[in-house]
C-alpha positions as CSV (number, residue, x, y, z in Angstrom):
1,X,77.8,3.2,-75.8
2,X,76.5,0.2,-78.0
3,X,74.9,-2.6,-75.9
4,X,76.1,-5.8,-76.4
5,X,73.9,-9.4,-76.3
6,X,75.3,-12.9,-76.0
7,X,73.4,-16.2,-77.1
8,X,75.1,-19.6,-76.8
9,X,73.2,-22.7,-77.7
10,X,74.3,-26.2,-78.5
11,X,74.5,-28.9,-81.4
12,X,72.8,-32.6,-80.6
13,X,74.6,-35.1,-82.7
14,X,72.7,-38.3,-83.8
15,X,75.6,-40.2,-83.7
16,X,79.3,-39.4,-83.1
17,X,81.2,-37.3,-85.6
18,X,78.8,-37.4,-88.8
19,X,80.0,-37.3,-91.6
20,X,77.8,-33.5,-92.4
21,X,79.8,-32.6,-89.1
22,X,83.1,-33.4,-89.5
23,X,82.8,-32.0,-93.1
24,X,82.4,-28.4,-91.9
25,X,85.1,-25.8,-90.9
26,X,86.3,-25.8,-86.9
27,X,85.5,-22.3,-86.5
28,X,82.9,-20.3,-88.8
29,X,82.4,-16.7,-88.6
30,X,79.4,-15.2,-90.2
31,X,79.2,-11.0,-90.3
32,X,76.2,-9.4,-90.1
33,X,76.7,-8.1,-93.6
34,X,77.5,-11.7,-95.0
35,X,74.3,-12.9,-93.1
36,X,72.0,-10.0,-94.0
37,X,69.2,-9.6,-91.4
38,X,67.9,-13.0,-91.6
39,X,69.7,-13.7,-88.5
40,X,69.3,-11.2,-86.8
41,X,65.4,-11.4,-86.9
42,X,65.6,-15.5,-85.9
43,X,67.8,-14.5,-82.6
44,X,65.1,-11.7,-81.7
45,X,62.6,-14.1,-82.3
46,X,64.3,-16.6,-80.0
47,X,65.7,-14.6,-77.1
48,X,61.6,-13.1,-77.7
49,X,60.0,-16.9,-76.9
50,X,62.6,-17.3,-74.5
51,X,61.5,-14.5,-72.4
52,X,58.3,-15.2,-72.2
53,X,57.3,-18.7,-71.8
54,X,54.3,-19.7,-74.3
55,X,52.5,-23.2,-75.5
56,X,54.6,-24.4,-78.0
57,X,57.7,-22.0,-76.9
58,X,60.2,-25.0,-77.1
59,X,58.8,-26.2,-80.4
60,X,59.4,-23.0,-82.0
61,X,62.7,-22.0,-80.8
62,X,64.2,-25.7,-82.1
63,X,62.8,-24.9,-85.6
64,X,64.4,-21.5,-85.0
65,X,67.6,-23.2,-84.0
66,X,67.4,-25.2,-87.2
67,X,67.0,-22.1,-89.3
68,X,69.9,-21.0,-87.9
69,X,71.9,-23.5,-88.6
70,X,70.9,-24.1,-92.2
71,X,71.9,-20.4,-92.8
72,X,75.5,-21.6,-91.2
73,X,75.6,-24.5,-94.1
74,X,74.6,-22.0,-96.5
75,X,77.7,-19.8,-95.8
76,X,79.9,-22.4,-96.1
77,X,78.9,-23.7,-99.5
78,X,78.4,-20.2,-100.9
79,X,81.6,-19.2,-99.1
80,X,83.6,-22.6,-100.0
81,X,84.1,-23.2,-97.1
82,X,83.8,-26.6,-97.3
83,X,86.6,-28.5,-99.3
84,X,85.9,-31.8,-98.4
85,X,83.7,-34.4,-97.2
86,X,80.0,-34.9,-98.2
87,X,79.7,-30.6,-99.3
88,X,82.5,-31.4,-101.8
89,X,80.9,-34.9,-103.0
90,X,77.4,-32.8,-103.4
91,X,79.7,-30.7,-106.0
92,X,80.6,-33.2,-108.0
93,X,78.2,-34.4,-111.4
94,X,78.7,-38.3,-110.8
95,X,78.6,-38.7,-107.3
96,X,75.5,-35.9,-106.1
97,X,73.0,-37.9,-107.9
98,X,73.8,-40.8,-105.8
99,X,74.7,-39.3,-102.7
100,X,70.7,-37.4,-103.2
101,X,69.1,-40.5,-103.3
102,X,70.5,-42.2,-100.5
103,X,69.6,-39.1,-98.7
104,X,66.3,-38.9,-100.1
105,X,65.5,-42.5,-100.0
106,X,67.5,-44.3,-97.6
107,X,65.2,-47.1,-96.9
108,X,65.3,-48.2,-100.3
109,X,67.4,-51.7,-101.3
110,X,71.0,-49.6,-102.6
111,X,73.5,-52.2,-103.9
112,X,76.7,-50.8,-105.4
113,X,75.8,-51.5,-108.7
114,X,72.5,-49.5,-109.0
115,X,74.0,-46.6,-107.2
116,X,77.1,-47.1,-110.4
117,X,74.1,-46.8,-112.2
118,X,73.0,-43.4,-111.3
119,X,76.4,-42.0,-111.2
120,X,77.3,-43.4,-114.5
121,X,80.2,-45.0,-113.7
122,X,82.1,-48.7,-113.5
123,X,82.1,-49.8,-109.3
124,X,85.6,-49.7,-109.6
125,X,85.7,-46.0,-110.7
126,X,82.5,-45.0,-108.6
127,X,83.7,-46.6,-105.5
128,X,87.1,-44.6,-106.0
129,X,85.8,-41.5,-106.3
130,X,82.8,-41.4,-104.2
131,X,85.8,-43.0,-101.1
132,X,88.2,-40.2,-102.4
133,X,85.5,-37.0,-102.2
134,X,83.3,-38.6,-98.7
135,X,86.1,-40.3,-97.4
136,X,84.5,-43.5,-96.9
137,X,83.2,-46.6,-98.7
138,X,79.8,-46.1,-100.9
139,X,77.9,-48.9,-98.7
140,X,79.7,-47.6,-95.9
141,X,78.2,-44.4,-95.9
142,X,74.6,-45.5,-96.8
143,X,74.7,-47.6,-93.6
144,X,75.8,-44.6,-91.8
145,X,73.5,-42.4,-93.1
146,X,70.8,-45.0,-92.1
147,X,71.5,-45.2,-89.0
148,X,71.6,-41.2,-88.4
149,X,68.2,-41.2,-90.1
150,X,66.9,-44.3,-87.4
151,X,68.3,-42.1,-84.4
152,X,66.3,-38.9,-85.9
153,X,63.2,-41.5,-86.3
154,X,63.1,-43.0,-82.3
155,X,64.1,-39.8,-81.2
156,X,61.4,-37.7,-82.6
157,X,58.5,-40.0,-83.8
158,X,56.4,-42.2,-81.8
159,X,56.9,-45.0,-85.3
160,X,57.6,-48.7,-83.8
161,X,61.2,-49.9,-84.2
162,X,59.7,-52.6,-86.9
163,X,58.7,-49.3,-88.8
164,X,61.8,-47.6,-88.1
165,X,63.6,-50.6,-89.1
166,X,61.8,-50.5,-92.5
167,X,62.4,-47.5,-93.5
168,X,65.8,-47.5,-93.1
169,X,66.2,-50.9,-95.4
170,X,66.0,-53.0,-92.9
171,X,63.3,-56.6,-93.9
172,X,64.6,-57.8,-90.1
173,X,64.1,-55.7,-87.2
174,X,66.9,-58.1,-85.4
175,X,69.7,-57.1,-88.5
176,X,68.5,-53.5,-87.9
177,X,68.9,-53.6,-83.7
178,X,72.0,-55.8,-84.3
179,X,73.0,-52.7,-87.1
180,X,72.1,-49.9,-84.6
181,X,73.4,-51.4,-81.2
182,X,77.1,-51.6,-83.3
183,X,77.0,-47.9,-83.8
184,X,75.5,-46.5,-80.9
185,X,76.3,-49.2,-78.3
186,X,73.0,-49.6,-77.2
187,X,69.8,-51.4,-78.4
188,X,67.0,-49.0,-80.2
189,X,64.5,-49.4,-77.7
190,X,66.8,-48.4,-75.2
191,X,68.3,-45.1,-77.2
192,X,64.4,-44.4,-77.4
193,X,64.3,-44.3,-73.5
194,X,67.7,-42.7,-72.7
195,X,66.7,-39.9,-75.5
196,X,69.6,-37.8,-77.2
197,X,70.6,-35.7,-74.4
198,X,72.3,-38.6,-72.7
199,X,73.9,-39.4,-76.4
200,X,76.7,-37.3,-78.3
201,X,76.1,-33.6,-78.2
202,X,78.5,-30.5,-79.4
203,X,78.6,-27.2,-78.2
């Protein structure tokens, strides 16, 4: 008889419900001949650190954990899986090259009309279709994307918060904390201290 292994892990969320979050499927299944042996060689590596305790053990099974979920995000775009949200905006010749920038470079100074400009499209028309596809406001969205990006940044850098601040857009440090403390109810310094495990997390 075939032995059988369980692993369970679980998801830290920056913030509550992001918008890459929300935009995937409630339930995913992935078959081992969908997923090839890729996965199976990152959970043997896992349960493998797991079981014996190394330097650096923690460090690798998160990247490990990462892998993992990238090859999750993978299925679901090559499986269409995802119909709506940001995956669906991604698919879409006007609004990708925006939505990539602000990804790429979300410290820089967006206004509506330069990212028209790289969608090639009136505001009216851009704003429509980028609410319609993400399901939120242009500006809306690059705020919240900032602030995911600021969470990642106190969480897992030593940067100050005036360096933080700045590379999320932000020329004031007390428009950034102001920014920050409306999303996640608490100043930066202080999500700094309290770490993510006492934030959002999904299992």
């Amino acid at each position: 008889m075939a032995s059988a292994g369980f692993v369970c892990g679980y998801i830290e969320l920056g913030m509550p419900q992001p918008s890459l979050w929300t935009a995937l499927p409630a339930e995913i299944l992935i078959r081992k001949c969908q997923a090839g042996e890729i996965l199976s060689w990152l959970l043997q590596l896992i349960i493998k650190e797991s079981a014996n305790p190394r330097f650096g053990g923690s460090s690798i099974i998160e990247r490990l954990c990462d892998s993992i979920f990238v090859l999750v995000l993978r299925h679901c775009m090559e499986e269409n899986l995802t119909d709506k949200g940001v995956f669906l905006a991604m698919q879409d010749d006007k609004i990708e090259p925006a939505l990539t920038m602000i990804h790429r470079e979300p410290g820089r100074p967006w206004t509506l009309d330069s990212l028209c400009s790289l969608a090639g499209l009136s505001r009216t028309a851009f704003s429509n279709r980028f609410t319609e596809l993400v399901g939120c406001p242009p500006i809306e969205y690059l705020t919240t994307w900032r602030m995911q990006t600021a969470a990642s940044l106190l969480s897992e850098t030593r940067m100050t918060i005036e360096d933080v601040a700045e590379c999320c857009g932000y020329q004031s440090v007390s428009a950034f904390s102001k920014a920050f403390k409306r999303v996640f109810a608490v100043a930066p310094g202080s999500f700094r201290h309290r770490g993510p495990r006492d934030g959002v997390e999904h299992s």
